[in-house]
C-alpha positions in Angstrom: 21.4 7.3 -13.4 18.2 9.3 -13.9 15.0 7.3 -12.9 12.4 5.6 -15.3 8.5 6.8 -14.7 6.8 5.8 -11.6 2.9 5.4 -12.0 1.2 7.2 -9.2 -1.9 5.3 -8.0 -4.3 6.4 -5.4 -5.9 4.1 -2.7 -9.9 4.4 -3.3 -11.1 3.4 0.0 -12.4 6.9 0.9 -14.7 6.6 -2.4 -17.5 4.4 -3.2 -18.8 6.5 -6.4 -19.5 4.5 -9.3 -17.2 3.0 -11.3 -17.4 5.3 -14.3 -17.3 8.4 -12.1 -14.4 7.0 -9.5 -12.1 6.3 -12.7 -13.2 10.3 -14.4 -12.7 11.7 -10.2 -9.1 9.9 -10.0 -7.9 10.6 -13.1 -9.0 14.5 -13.1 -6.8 14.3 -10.0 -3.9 13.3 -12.1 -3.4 9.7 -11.4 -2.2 6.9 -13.3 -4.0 4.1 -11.3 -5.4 3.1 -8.1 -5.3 0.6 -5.6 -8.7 -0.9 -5.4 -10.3 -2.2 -1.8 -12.3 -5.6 -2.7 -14.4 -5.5 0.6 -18.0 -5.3 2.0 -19.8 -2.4 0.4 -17.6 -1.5 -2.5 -17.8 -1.3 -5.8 -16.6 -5.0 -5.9 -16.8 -7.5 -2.9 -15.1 -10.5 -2.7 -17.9 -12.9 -3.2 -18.3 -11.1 -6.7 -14.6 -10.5 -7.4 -14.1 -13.1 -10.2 -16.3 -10.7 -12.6 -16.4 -7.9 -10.6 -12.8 -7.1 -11.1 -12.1 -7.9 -14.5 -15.5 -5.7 -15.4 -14.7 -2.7 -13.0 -10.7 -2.9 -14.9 -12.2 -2.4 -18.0 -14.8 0.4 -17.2 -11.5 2.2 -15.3 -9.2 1.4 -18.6 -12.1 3.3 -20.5 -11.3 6.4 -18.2 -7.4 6.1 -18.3 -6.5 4.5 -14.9 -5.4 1.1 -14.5 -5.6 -0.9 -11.5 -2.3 -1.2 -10.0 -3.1 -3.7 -6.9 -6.4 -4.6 -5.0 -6.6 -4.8 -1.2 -8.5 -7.9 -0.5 -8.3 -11.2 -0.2 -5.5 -13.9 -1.1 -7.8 -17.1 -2.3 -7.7 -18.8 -5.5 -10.1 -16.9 -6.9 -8.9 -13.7 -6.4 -5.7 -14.1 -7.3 -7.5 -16.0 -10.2 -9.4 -13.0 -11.0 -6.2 -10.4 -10.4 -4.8 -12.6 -13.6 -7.6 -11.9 -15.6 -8.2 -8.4 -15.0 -4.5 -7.6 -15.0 -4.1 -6.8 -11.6 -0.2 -7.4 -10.8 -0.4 -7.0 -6.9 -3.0 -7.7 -3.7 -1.7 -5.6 -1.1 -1.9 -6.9 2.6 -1.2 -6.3 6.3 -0.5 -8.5 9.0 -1.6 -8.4 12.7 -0.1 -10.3 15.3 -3.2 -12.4 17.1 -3.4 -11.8 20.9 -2.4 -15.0 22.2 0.4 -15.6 19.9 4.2 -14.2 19.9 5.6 -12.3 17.0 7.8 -15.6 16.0 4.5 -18.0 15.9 2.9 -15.8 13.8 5.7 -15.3 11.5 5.7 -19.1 11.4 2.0 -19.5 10.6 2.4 -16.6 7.7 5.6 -18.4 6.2 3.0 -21.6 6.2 0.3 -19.6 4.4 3.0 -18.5 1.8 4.3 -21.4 1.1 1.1 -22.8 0.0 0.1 -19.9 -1.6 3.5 -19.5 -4.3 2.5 -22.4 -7.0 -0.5 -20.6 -6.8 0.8 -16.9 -7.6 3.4 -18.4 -10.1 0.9 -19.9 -12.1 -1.4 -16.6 -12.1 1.1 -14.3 -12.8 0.5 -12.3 -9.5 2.5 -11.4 -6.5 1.7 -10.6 -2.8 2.7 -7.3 -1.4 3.1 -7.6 2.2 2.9 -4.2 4.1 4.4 -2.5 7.1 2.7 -1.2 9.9 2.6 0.5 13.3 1.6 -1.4 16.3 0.4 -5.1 16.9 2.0 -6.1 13.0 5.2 -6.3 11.0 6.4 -3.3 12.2 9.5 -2.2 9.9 11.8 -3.3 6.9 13.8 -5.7 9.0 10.7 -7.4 9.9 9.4 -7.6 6.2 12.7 -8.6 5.4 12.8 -11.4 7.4 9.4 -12.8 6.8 9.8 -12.5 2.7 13.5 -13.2 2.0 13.4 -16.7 1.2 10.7 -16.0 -1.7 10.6 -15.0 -5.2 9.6 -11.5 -5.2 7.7 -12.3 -7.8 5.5 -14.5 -6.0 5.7 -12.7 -1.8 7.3 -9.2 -1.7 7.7 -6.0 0.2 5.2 -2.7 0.0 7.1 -0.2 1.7 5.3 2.3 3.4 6.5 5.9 4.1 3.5 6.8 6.9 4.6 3.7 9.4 7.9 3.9 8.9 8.3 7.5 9.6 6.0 6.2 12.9 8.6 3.7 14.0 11.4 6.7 13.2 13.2 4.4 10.3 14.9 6.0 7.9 13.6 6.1 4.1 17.5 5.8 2.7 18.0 2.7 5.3 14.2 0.9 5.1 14.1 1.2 1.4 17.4 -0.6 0.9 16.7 -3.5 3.2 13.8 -4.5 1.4 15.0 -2.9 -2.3 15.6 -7.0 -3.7 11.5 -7.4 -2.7 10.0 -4.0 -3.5 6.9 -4.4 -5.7 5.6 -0.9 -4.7 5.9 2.0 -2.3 3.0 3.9 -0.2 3.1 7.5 0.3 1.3 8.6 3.4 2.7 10.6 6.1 1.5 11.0 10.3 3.4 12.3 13.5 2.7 10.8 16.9 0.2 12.8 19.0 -0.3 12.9 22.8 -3.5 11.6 24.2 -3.1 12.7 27.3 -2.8 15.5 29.4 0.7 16.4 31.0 -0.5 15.9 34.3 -1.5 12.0 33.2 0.0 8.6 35.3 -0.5 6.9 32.7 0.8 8.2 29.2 -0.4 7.5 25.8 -0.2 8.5 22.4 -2.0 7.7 18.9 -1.1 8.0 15.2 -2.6 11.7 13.2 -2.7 10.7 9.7 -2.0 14.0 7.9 -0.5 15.3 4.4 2.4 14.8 2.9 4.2 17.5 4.2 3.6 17.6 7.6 4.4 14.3 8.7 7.2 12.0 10.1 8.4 10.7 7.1 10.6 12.8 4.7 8.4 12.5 1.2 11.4 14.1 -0.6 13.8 11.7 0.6 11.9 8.8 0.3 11.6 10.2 -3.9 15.4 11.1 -3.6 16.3 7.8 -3.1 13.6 6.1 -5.2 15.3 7.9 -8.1 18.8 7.1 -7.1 17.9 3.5 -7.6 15.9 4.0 -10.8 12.6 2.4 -9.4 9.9 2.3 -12.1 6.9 0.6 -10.1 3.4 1.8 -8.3 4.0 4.6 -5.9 0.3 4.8 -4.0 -0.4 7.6 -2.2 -3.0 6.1 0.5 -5.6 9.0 1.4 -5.7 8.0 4.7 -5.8 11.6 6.8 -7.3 12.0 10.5 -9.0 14.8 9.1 -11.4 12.6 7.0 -14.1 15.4 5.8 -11.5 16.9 3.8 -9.9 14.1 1.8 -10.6 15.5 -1.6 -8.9 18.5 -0.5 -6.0 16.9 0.8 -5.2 14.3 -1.5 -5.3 16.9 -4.4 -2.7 18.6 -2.5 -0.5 15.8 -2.2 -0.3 14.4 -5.1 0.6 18.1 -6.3 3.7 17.7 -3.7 4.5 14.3 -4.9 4.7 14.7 -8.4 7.6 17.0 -8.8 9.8 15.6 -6.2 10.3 12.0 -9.1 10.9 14.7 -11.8 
């Protein structure tokens, strides 16, 4: 079965340009949409978000790009706004605190959810829950287990490429665990890099967030099997590279690479 078109949406955190020039900047890059951060010094914040996004949708629909999901926060009045300006997902990550267990935390998020569903369900909008490397939800089991007693339309999975090539998951086996949640895929890529010389006790390593090529994660498999199963939604390449200065360059590059592999 050949696959549907995937709209390719860019994360804008590296940008805080104008609204008018953001939406002419991503779309001369040749996306479909973004994912817009609704934080602290950009072009919305959340204390302005119930205007601020439905306005900043409509000066980016005038440029051709749609706002695919916002990274930001979950109250009723952002999901409130998403409604309004046609926002469909607010992307999040979750951090395990300090002096709590992976399991109580899980708990306390399954709380949060719970309270959170009539709310989503009467809005229209859904809550992409991310992977991540480290102190977090670390793969698709984990997402899997948090979200599977919800309505993906209401709590669902982002899947993303860069951290699960970090915890050395496969894209054929992490995509299917989560496939019945899947509201949208990330497409980043990183290897791990040692920190330390040879010669250290004590040995440690850190993430290099780098392009799409070069990293972990297979992009073309992760497209192989995204076609396979005919997937339609936002695939979001992040922009998040260790090498920030050259962001412009290397996002251009990988959305280049991307492109052809859903063809």
């Amino acid at each position: 079965m050949g696959a549907r078109k995937v709209t390719f949406a860019v994360f804008t955190k590296p940008w805080k340009m104008p609204l008018p020039e953001l939406g002419k900047f991503v779309h001369d890059l040749g996306f479909d949409g973004i994912e817009f951060p609704v934080r602290g010094g950009y072009q919305v914040e959340p204390e302005n978000i119930g205007k601020g996004l439905p306005d900043a949708a409509k000066i980016l629909a005038d440029c051709g790009v749609k706002i695919c999901s916002i990274a930001g926060p979950t109250d009723e009045v952002a999901i409130a706004a998403c409604q309004e300006a046609g926002v469909p997902i607010i992307r999040i990550c979750l951090h395990v605190p300090k002096d709590e267990t992976y399991m109580q935390a899980e708990s306390d998020w399954m709380r949060e959810y719970d309270e959170l569903v009539p709310l989503l369900e009467r809005h229209g909008v859904t809550i992409g829950i991310q992977n991540h490397c480290g102190n977090s939800a670390l793969d698709a089991m984990y997402m899997r287990h948090l979200i599977e007693k919800y309505d993906p339309k209401q709590i669902a999975a982002v899947w993303d490429a860069g951290h699960s090539g970090l915890c050395g998951e496969e894209p054929r086996l992490g995509l299917d665990i989560v496939w019945s949640h899947l509201c949208m895929v990330n497409l980043k890529n990183a290897f791990w890099m040692r920190s330390t010389g040879p010669e250290a006790e004590d040995v440690k390593w850190k993430s290099y967030w780098t392009s799409g090529r070069q990293g972990m994660s297979s992009w073309p498999e992760v497209a192989k099997v995204l076609k396979e199963r005919n997937y339609c939604g936002p695939v979001c390449l992040t922009a998040e590279y260790s090498d920030h200065d050259s962001v412009n360059r290397l996002i251009a590059e990988d959305i280049a690479f991307a492109k052809p592999l859903f063809e």
